[in-house]
N, C-alpha and C positions, 0 to 999 in steps of 0.2 A: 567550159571556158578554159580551164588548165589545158585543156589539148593544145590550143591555140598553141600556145607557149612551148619551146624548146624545155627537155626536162633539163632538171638542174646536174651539174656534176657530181658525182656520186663522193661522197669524203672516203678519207681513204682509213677512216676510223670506223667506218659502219662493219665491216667482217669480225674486226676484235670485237665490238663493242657485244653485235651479233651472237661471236660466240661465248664472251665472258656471261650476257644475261641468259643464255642458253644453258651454262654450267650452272647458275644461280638457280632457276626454275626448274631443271631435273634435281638438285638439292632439297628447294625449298617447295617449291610447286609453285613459284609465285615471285615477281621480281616489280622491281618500280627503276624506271631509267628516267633522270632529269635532265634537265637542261639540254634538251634534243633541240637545232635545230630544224624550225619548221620545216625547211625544205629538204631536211631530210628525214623528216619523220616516214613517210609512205617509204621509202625504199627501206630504212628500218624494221618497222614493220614487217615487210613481206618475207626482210632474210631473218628474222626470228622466228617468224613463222615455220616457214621452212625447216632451219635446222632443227629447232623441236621435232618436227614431224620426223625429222630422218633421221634422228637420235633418239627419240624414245616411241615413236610409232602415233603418239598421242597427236590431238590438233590442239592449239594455245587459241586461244583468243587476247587481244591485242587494244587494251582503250587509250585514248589519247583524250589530254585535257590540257591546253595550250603546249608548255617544253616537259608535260612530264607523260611516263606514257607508263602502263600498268600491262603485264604480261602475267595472265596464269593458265597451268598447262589442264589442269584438271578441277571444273570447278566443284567437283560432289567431295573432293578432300579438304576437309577445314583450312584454314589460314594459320599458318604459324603464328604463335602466342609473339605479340611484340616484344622484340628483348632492345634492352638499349644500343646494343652495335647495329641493329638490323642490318645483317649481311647480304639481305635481298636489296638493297637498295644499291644502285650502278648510277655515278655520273658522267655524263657525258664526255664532260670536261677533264676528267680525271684521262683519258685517254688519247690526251695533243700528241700526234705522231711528228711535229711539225718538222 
């Protein structure tokens, strides 16, 4: 049915945001981004995807659960022990280019 539909315009926050949670995940192995808008979660997505692959050779896989979306690059290496700053976590919002 989304076919039907012209896609949406691409924000012009997706490439930073892309590569900030990219630097986060070769750090940490593992990143959470909130407050994504829906319609831009799939284009999201795919340039994360991407730039991991083309910066560390690895494939990320990419969950989504309404505005928050969970990125890790390698799942057989444990999870960083939660620390109170979690620096893995990126908000959307924190990146208004407006």
């Amino acid at each position: 049915m989304d076919r039907l539909f012209p896609a949406p315009a691409v924000d012009r926050r997706v490439p930073v945001v892309a590569q900030v949670v990219c630097d986060v995940v070769r750090e940490h192995g593992y990143a959470e981004v909130r407050q994504v808008p829906g319609d831009q979660l799939a284009v999201l997505r795919k340039e994360i995807r991407s730039l991991i692959r083309q910066q560390t050779g690895h494939p990320a896989q990419t969950l989504a659960h309404d505005d928050l979306l969970l990125v890790v690059c390698d799942p057989d290496q444990p999870l960083p022990a939660a620390r109170p700053e979690r620096p893995w976590v990126v908000t959307w919002t924190a990146w208004d280019l407006g």
